[in-house]
PyMOL CGO cylinders between C-alpha atoms (Angstrom):
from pymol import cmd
from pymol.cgo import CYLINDER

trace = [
    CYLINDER, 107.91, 126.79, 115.13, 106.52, 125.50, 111.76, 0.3, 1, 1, 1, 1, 1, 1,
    CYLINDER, 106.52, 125.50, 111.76, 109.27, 122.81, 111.82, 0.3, 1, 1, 1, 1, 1, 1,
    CYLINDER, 109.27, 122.81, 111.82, 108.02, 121.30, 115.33, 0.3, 1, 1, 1, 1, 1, 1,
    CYLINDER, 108.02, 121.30, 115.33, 104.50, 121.68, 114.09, 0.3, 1, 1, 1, 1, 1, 1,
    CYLINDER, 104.50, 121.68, 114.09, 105.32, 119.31, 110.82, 0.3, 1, 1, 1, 1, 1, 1,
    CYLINDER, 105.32, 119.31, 110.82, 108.50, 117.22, 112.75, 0.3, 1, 1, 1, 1, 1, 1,
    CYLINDER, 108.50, 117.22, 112.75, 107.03, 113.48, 112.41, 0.3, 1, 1, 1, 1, 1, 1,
    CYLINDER, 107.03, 113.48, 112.41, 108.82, 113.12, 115.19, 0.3, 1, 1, 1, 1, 1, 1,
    CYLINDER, 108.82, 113.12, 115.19, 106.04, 114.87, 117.51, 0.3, 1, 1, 1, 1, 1, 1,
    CYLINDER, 106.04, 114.87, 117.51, 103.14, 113.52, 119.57, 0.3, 1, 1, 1, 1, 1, 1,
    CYLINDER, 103.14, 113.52, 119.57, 100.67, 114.64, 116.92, 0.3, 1, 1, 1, 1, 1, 1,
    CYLINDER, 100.67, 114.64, 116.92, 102.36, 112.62, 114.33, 0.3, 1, 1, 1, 1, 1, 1,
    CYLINDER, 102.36, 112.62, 114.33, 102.98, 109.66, 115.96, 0.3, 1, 1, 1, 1, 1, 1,
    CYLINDER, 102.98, 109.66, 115.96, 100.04, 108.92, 117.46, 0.3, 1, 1, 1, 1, 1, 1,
    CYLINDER, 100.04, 108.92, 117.46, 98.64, 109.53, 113.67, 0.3, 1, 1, 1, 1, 1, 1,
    CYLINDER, 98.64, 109.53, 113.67, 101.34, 106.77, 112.22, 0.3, 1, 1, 1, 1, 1, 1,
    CYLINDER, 101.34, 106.77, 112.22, 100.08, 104.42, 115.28, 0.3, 1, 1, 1, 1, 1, 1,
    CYLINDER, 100.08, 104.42, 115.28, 96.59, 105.08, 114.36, 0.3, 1, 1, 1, 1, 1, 1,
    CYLINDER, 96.59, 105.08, 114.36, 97.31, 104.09, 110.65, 0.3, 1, 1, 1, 1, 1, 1,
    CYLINDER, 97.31, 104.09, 110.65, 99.13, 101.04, 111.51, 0.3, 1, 1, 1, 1, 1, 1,
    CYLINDER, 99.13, 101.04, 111.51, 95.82, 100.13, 113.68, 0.3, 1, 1, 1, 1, 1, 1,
    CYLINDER, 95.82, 100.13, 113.68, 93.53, 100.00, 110.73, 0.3, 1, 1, 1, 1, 1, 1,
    CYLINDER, 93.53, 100.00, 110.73, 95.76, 99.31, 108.12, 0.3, 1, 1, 1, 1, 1, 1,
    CYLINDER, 95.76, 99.31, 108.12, 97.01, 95.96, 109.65, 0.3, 1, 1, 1, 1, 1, 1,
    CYLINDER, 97.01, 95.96, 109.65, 93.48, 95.29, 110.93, 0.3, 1, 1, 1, 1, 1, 1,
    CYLINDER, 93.48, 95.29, 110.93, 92.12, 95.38, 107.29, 0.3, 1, 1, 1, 1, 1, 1,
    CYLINDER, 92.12, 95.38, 107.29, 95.53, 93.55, 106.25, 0.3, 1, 1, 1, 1, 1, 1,
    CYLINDER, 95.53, 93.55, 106.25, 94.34, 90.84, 108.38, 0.3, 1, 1, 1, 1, 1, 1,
    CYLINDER, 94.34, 90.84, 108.38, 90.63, 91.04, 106.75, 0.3, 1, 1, 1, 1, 1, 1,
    CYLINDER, 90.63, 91.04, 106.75, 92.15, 90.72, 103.05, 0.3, 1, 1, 1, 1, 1, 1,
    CYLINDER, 92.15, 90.72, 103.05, 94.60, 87.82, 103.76, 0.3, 1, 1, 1, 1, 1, 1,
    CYLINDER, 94.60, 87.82, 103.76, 91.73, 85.89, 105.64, 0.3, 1, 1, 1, 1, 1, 1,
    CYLINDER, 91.73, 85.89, 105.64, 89.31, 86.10, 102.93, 0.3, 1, 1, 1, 1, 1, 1,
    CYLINDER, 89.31, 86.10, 102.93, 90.60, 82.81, 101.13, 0.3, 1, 1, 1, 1, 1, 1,
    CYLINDER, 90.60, 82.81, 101.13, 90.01, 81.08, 104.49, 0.3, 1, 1, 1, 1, 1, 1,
    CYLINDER, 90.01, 81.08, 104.49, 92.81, 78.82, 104.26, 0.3, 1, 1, 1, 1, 1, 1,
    CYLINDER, 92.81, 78.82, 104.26, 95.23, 81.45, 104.92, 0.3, 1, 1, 1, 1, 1, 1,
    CYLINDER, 95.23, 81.45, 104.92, 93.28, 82.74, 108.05, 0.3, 1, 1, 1, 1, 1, 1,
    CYLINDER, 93.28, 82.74, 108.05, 96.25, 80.82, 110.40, 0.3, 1, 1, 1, 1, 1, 1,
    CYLINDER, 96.25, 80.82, 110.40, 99.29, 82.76, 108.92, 0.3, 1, 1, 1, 1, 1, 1,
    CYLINDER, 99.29, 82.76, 108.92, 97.15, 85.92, 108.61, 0.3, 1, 1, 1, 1, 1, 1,
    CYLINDER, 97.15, 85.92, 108.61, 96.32, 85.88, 112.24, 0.3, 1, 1, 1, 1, 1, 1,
    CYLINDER, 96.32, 85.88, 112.24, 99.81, 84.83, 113.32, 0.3, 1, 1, 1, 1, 1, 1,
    CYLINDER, 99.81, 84.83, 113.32, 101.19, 87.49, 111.17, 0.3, 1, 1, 1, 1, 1, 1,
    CYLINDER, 101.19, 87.49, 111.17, 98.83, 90.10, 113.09, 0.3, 1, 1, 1, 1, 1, 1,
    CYLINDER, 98.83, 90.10, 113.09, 99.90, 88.78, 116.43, 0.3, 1, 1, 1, 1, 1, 1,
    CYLINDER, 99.90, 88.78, 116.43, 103.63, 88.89, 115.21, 0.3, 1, 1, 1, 1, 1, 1,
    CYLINDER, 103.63, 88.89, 115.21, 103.06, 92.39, 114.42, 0.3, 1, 1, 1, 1, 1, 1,
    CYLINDER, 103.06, 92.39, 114.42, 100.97, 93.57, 116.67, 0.3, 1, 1, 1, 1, 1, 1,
    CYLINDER, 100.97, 93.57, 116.67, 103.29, 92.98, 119.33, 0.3, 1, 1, 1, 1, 1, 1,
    CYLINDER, 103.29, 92.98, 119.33, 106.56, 93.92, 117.76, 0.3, 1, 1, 1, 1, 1, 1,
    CYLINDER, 106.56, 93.92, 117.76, 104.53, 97.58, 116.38, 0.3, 1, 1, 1, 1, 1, 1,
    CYLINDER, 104.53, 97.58, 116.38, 102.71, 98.29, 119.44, 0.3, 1, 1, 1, 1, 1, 1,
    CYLINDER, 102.71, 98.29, 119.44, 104.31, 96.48, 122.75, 0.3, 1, 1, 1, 1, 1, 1,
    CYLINDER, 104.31, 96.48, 122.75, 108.04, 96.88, 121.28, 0.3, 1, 1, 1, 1, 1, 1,
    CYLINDER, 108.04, 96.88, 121.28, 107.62, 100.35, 119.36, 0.3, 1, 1, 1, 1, 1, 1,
    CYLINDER, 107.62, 100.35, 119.36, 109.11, 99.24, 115.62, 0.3, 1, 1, 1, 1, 1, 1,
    CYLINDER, 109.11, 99.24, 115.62, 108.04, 101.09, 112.92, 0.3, 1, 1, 1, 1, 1, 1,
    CYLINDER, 108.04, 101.09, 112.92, 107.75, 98.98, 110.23, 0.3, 1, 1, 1, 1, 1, 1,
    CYLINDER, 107.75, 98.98, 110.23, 104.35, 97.37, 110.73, 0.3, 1, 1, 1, 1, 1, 1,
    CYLINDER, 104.35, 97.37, 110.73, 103.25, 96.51, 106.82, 0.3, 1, 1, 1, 1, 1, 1,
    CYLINDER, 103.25, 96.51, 106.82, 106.84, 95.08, 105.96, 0.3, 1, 1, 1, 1, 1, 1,
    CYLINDER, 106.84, 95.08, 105.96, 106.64, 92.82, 109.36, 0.3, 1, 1, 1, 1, 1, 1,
    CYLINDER, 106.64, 92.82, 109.36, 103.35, 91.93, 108.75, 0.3, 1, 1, 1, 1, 1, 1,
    CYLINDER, 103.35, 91.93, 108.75, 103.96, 90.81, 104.91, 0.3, 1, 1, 1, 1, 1, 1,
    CYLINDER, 103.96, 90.81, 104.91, 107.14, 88.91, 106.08, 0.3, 1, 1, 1, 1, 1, 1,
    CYLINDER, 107.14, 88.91, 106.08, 105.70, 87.04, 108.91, 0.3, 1, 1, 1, 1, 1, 1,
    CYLINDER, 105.70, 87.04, 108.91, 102.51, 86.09, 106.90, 0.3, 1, 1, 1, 1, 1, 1,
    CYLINDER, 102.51, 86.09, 106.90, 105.18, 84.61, 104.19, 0.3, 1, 1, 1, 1, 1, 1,
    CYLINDER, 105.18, 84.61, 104.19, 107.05, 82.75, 106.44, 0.3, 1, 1, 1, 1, 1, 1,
    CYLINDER, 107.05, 82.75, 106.44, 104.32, 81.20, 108.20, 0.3, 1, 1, 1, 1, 1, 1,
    CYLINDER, 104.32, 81.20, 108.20, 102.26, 80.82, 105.13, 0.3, 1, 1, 1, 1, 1, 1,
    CYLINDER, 102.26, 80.82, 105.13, 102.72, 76.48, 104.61, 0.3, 1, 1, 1, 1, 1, 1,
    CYLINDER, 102.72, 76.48, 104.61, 102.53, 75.61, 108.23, 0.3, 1, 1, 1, 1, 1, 1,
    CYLINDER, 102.53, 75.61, 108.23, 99.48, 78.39, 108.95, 0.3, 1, 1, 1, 1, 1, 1,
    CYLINDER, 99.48, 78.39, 108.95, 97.74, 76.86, 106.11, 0.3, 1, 1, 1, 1, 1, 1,
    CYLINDER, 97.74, 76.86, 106.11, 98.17, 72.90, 106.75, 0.3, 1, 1, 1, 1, 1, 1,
    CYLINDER, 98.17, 72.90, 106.75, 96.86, 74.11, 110.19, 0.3, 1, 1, 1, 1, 1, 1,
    CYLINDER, 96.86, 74.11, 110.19, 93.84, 76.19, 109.51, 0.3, 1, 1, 1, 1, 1, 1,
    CYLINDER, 93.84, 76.19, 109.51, 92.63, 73.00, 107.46, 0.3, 1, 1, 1, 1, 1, 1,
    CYLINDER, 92.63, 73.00, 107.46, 92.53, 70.84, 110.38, 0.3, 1, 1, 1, 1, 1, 1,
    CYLINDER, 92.53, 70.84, 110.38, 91.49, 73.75, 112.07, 0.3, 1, 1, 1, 1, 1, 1,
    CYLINDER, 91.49, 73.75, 112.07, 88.43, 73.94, 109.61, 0.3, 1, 1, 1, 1, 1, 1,
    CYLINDER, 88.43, 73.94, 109.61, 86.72, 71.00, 110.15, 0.3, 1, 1, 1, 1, 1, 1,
    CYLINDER, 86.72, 71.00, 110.15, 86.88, 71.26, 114.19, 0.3, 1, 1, 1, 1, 1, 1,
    CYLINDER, 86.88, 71.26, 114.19, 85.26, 74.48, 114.32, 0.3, 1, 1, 1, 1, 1, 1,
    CYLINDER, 85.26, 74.48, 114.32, 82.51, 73.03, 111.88, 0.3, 1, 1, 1, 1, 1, 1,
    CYLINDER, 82.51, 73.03, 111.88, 81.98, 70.39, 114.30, 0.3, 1, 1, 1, 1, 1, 1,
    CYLINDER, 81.98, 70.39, 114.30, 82.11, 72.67, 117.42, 0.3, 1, 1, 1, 1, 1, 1,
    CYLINDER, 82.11, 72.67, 117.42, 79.41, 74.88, 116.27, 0.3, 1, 1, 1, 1, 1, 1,
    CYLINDER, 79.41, 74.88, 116.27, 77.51, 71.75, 115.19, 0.3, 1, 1, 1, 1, 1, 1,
    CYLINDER, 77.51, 71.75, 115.19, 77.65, 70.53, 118.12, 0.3, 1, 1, 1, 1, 1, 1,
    CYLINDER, 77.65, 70.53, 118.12, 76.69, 73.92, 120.02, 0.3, 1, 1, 1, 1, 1, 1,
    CYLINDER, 76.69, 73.92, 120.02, 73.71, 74.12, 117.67, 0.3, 1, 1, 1, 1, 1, 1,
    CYLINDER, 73.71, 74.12, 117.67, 72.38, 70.93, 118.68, 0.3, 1, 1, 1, 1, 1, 1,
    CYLINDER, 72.38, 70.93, 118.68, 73.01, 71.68, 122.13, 0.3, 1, 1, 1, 1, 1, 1,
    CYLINDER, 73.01, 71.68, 122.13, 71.09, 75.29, 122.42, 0.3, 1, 1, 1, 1, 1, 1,
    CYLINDER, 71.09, 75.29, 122.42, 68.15, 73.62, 120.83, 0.3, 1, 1, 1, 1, 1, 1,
    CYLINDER, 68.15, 73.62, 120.83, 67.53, 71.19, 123.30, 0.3, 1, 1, 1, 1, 1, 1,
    CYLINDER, 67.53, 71.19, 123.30, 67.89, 73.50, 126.51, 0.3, 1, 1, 1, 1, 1, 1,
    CYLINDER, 67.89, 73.50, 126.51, 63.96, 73.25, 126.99, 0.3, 1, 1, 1, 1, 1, 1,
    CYLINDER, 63.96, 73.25, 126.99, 64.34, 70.29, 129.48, 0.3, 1, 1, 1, 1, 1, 1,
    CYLINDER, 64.34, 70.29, 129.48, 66.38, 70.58, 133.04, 0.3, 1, 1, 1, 1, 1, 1,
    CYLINDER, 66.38, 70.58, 133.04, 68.66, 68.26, 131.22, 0.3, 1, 1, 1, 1, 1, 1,
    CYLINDER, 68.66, 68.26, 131.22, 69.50, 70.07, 128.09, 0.3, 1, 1, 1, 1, 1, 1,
    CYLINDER, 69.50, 70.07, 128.09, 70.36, 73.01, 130.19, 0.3, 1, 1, 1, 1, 1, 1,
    CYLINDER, 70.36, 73.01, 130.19, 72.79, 70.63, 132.33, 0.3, 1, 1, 1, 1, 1, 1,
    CYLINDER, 72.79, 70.63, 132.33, 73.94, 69.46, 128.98, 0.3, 1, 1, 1, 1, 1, 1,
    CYLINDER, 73.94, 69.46, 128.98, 74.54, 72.27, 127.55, 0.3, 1, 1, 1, 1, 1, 1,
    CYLINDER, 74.54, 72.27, 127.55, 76.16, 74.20, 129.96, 0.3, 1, 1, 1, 1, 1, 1,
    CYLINDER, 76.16, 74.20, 129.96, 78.61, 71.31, 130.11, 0.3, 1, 1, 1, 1, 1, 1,
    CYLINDER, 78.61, 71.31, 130.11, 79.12, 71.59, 126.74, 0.3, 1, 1, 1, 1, 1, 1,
    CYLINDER, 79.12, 71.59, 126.74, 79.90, 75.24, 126.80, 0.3, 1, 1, 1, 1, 1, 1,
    CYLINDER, 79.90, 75.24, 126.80, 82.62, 74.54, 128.93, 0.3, 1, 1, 1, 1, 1, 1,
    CYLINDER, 82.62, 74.54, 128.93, 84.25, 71.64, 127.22, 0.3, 1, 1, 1, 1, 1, 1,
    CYLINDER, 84.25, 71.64, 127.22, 84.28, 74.10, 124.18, 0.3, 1, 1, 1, 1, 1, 1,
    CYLINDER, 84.28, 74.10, 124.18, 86.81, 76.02, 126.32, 0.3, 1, 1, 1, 1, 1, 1,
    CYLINDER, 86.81, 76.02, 126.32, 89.61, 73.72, 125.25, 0.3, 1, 1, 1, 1, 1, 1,
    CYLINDER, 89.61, 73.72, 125.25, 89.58, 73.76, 121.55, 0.3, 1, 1, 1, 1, 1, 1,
    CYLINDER, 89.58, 73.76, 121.55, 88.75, 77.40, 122.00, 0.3, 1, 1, 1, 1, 1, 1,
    CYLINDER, 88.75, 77.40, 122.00, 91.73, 78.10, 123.87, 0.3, 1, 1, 1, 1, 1, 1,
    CYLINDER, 91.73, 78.10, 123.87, 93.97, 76.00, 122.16, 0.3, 1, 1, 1, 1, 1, 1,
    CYLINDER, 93.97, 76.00, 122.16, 92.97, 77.96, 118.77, 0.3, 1, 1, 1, 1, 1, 1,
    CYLINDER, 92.97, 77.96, 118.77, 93.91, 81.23, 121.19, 0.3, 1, 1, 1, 1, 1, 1,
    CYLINDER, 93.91, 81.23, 121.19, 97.40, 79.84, 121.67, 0.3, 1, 1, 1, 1, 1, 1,
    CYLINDER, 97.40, 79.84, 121.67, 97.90, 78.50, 118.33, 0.3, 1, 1, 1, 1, 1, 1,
    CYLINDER, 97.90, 78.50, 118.33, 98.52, 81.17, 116.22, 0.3, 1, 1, 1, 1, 1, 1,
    CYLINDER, 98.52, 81.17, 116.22, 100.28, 83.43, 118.27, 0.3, 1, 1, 1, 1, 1, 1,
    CYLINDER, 100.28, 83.43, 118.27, 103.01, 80.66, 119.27, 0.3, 1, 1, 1, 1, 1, 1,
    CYLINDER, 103.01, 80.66, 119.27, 103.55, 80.06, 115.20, 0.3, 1, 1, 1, 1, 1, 1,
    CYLINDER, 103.55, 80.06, 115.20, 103.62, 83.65, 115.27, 0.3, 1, 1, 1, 1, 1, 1,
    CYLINDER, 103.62, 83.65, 115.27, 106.02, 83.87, 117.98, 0.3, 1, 1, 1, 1, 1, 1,
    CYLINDER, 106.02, 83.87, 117.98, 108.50, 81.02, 117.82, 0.3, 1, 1, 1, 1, 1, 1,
    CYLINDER, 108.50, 81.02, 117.82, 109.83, 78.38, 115.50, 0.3, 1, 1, 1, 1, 1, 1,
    CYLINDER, 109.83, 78.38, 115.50, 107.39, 74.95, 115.99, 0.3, 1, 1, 1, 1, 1, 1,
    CYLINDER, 107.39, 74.95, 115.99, 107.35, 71.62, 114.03, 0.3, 1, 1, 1, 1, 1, 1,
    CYLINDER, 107.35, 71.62, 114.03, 103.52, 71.17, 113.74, 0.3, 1, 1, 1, 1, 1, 1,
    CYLINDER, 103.52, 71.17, 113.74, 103.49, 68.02, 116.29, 0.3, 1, 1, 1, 1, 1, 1,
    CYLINDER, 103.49, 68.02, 116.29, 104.71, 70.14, 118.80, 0.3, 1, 1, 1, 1, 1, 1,
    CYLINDER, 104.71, 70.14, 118.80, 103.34, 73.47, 117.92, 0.3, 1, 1, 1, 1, 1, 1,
    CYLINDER, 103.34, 73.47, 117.92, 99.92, 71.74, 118.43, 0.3, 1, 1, 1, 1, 1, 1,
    CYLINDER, 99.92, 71.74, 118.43, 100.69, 70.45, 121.54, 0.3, 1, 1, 1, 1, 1, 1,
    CYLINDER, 100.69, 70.45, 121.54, 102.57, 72.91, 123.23, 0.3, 1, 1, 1, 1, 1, 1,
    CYLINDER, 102.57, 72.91, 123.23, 98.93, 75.03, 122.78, 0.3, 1, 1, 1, 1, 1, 1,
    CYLINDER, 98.93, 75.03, 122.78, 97.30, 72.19, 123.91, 0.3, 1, 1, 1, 1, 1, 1,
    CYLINDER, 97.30, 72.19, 123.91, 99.83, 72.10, 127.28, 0.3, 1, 1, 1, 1, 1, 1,
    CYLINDER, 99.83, 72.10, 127.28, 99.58, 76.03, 127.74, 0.3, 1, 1, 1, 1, 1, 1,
    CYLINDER, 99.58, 76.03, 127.74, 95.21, 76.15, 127.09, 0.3, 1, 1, 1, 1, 1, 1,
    CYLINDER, 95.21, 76.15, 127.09, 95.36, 73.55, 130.08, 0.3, 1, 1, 1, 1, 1, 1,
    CYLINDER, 95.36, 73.55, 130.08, 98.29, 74.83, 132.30, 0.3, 1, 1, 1, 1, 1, 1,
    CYLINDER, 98.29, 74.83, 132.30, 97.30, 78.32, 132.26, 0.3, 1, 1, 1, 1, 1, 1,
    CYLINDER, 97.30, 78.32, 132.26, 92.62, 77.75, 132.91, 0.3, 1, 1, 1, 1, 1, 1,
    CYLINDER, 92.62, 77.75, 132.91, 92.78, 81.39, 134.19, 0.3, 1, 1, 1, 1, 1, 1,
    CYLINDER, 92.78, 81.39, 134.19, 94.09, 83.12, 131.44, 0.3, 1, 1, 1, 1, 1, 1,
    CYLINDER, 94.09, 83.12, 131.44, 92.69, 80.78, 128.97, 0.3, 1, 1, 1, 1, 1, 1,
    CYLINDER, 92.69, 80.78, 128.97, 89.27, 81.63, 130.21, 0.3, 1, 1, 1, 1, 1, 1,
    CYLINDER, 89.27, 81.63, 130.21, 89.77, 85.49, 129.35, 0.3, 1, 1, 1, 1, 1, 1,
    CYLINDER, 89.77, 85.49, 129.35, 91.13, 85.30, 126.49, 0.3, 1, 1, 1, 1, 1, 1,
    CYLINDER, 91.13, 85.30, 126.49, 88.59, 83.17, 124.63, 0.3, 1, 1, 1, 1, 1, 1,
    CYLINDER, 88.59, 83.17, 124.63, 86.07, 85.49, 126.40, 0.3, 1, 1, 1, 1, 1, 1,
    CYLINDER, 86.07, 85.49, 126.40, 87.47, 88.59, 125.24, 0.3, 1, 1, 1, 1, 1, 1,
    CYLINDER, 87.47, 88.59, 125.24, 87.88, 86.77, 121.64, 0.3, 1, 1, 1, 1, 1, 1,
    CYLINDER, 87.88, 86.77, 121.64, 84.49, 85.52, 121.58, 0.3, 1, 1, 1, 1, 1, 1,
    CYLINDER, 84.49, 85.52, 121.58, 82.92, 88.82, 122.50, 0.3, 1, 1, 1, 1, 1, 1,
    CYLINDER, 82.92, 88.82, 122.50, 85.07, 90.78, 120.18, 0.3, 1, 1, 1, 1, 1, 1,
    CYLINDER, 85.07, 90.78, 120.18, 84.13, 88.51, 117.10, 0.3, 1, 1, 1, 1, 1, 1,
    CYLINDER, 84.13, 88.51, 117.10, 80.21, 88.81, 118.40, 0.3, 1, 1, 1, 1, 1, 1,
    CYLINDER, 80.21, 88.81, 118.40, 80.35, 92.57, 118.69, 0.3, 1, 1, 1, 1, 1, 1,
    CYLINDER, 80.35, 92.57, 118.69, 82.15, 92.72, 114.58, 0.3, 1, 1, 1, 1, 1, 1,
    CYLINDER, 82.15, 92.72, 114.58, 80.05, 90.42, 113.44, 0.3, 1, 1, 1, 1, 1, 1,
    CYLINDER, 80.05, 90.42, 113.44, 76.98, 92.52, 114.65, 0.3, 1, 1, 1, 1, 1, 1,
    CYLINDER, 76.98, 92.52, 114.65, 77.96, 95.82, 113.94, 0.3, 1, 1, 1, 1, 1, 1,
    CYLINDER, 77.96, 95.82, 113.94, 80.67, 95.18, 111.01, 0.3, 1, 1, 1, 1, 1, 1,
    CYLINDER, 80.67, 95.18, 111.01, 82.68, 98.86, 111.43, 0.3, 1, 1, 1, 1, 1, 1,
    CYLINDER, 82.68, 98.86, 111.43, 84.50, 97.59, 114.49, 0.3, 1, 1, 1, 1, 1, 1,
    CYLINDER, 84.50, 97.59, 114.49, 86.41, 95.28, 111.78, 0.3, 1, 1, 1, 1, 1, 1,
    CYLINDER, 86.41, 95.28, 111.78, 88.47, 98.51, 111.32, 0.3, 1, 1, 1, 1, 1, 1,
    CYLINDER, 88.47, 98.51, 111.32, 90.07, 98.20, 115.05, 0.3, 1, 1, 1, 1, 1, 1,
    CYLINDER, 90.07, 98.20, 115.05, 89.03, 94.83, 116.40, 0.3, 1, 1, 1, 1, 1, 1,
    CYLINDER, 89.03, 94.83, 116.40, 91.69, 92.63, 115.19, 0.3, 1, 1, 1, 1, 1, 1,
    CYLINDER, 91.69, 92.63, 115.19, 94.53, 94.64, 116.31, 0.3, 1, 1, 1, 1, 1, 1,
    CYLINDER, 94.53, 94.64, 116.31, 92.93, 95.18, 119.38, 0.3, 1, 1, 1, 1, 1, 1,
    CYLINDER, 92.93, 95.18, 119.38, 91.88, 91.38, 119.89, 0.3, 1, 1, 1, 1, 1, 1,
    CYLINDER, 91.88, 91.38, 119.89, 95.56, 90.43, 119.51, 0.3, 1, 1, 1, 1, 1, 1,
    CYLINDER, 95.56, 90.43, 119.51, 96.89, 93.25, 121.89, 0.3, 1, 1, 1, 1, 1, 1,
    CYLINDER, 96.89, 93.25, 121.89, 94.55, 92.04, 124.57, 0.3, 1, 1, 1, 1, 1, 1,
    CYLINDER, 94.55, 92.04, 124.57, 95.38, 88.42, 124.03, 0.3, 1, 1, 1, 1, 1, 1,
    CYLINDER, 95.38, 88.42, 124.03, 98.86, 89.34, 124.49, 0.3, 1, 1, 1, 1, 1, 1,
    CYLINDER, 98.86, 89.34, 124.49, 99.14, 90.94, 127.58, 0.3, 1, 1, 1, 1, 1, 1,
    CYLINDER, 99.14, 90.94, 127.58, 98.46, 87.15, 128.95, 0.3, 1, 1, 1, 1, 1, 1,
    CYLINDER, 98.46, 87.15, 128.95, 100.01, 84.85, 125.85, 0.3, 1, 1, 1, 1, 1, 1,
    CYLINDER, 100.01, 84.85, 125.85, 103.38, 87.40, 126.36, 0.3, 1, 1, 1, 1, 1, 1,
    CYLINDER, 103.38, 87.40, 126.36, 103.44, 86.61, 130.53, 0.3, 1, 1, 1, 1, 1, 1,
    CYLINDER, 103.44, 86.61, 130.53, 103.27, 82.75, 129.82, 0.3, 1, 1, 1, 1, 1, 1,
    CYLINDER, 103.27, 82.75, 129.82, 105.38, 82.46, 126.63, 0.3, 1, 1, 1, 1, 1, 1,
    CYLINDER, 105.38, 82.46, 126.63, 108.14, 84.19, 128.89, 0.3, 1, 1, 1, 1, 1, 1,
    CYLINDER, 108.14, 84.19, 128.89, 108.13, 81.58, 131.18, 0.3, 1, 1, 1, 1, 1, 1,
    CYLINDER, 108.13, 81.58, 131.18, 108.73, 79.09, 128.70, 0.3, 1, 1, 1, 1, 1, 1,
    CYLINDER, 108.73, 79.09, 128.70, 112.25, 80.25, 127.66, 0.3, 1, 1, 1, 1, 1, 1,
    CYLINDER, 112.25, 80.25, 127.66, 115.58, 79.47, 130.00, 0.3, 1, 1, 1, 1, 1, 1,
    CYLINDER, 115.58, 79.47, 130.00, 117.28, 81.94, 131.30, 0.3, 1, 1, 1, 1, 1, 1,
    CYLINDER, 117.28, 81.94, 131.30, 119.72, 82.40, 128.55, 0.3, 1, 1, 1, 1, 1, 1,
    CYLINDER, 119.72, 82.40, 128.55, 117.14, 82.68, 126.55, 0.3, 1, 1, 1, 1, 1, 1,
    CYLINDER, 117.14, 82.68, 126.55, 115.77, 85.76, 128.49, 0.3, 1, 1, 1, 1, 1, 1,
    CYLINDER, 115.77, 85.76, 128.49, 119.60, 87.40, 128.46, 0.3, 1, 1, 1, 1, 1, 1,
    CYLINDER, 119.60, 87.40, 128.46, 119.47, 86.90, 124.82, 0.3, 1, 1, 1, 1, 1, 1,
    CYLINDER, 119.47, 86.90, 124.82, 116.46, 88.82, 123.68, 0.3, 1, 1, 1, 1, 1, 1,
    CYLINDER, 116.46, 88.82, 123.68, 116.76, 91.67, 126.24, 0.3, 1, 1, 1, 1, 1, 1,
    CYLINDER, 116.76, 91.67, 126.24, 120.27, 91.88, 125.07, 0.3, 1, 1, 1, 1, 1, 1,
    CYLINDER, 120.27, 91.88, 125.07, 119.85, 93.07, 121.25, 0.3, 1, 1, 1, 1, 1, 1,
    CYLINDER, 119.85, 93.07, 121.25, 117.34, 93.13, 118.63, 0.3, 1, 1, 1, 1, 1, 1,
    CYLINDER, 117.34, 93.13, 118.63, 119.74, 90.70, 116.27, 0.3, 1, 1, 1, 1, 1, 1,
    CYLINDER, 119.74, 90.70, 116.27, 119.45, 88.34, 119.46, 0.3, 1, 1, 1, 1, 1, 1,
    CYLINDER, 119.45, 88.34, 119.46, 115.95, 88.18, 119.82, 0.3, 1, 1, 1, 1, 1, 1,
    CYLINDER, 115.95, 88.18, 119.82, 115.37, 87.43, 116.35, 0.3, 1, 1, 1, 1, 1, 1,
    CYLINDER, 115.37, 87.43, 116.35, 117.22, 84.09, 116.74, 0.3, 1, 1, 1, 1, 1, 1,
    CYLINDER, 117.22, 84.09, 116.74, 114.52, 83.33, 119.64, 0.3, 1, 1, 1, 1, 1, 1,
    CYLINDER, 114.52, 83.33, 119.64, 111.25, 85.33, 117.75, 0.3, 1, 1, 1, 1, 1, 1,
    CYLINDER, 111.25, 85.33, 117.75, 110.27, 85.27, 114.49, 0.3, 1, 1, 1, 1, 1, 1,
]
cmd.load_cgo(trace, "trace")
């Protein structure tokens, strides 16, 4: 009986470990951001993670997070300073554009401009996760976001929502920084995983449902 109870092998412990992954890569993702620069490999690193932990059931979330954030570390950080500067100007630009919404025009003008921001938004959403995902020469890496933000308007659209609304609600309330960035990435893939799959060939698909060795050669 009392081995059952303590197995770590039971419900009770498990969903414990899972719980501890979900903070502890959450705040992972906090303290590898903080320097800014490194926000792009810490956030591919999550997504990496996030859906080899909790879609694929591995165990070893810390060790796959620390090794994905390393190996995406010079490309994640060239990116999030070009990232840097376009944000800056986005929100700029939004500011200017919420201030002048007293006038029928500034409201048309704004409104427009809330839904140009959807592009640089959702390329941002599909950034990361590809560097995260697959192997990428920056050139393309930035354009096959830029290819999937526009192919795939529907999902696009719901997961910059969900992201934008997530950051608002941490950013208000602070605790949820404890689950929101696993959770932001888990939601975000149950699209980015559906249209990433349709990317690969067929052998491609063989490959990684074949064995884990297999898939590596196809995901980081």
């Amino acid at each position: 009986m009392w081995r059952d109870i303590f197995n770590p092998e039971n419900l009770f412990f498990r969903i414990l470990a899972r719980g501890v992954d979900w903070v502890g890569l959450s705040l992972l993702w906090v303290f590898f951001s903080l320097p800014v620069i490194t926000a792009g490999p810490a956030t591919a690193a999550l997504y990496y993670t996030v859906v080899k932990v909790f879609r694929q059931g591995r165990d070893d979330a810390f060790t796959a997070y620390i090794k994905a954030f390393r190996s995406n570390l010079k490309q994640g950080i060239s990116l999030t300073l070009l990232c840097i500067p376009v944000t800056i100007f986005v929100a700029w630009g939004y500011n200017v554009m919420a201030n002048n919404i007293s006038t029928s025009a500034g409201i048309v003008m704004y409104m427009a401009y809330y839904v140009v921001l959807l592009v640089p938004a959702g390329i941002f959403c599909y950034l990361f996760p590809l560097m995260g995902r697959f192997e990428f020469e920056t050139g393309a890496l930035l354009r096959t976001a830029f290819i999937m933000a526009l192919r795939h308007i529907p999902s696009t659209v719901i997961v910059v929502l969900l992201t934008v609304e997530l950051v608002i609600f941490t950013v208000e309330k602070w605790w949820p920084v404890f689950i929101v960035p696993v959770l932001a990435m888990l939601l975000s893939s149950l699209f980015l995983e559906k249209i990433f799959l349709k990317y690969l060939s067929g052998e491609e698909i063989t490959a990684l449902k074949g064995t884990e060795e297999a898939e590596d050669d196809f995901y980081r």
